[in-house]
N, C-alpha and C positions, 0 to 999 in steps of 0.2 A: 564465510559462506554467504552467498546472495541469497536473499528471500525473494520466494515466489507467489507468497501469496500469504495475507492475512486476514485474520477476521475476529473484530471488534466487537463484544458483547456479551453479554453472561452465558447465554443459551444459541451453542453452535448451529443447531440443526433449526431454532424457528425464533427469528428475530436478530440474530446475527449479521452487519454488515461483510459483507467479502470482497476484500481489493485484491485483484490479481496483475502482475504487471503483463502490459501488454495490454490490460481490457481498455474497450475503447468507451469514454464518458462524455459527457457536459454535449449529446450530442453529436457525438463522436469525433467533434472537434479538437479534443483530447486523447492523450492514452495514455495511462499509469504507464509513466519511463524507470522508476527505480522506487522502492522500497528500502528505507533504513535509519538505523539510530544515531541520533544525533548524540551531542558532546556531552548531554544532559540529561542522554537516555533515554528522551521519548522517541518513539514511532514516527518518522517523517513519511510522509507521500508525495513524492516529487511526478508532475504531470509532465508533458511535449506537448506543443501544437504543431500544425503544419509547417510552421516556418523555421520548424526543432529547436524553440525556445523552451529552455525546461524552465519551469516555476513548482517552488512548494506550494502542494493543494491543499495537505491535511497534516495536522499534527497530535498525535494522542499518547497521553502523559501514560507512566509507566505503572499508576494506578488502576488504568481501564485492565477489564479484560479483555484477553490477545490471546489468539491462537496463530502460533506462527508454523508457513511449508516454508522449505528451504527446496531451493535448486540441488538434485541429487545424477547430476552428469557423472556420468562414468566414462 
C-alpha cells in the first residue's frame, strides 16, 4: 500500500510535523516524491527537484511517533 501522508510527533493536532507527498518544500524547489520503509524499518522521505533527481530528505527511526494515511484508490 503507498503512503500518502505522515505525521511525526506525540501530539497529532498541535505540534505534529505533516509530510504529504506531493507537498512542495525547501522553497518549493522540492516536492516530497515518495514515502516508505526501509530494510530497517524506519520511515524514509525521499524528495525530487526539478531536474527529477530524487534524494533521501528524512529519516525517522521506528521509535518516533508516526501516524501513517495510506493511498485508498478504488
Amino acid at each position: 500500500m503507498d503512503i500518502r501522508k505522515i505525521s511525526i510527533g506525540p501530539d497529532y493536532k498541535n505540534g505534529a510535523m505533516h509530510y504529504i507527498v506531493g507537498q512542495r518544500i525547501l522553497n518549493e524547489i522540492y516536492e516530497i516524491h515518495l514515502i516508505k520503509y526501509d530494510s530497517s524499518n524506519n520511515l524514509c522521505i525521499y524528495i525530487i527537484n526539478k531536474k527529477n533527481e530524487v534524494v533521501l530528505w528524512k529519516q525517522f527511526s521506528s521509535t518516533m511517533p508516526i501516524s501513517i494515511e495510506f493511498n485508498i484508490d478504488y
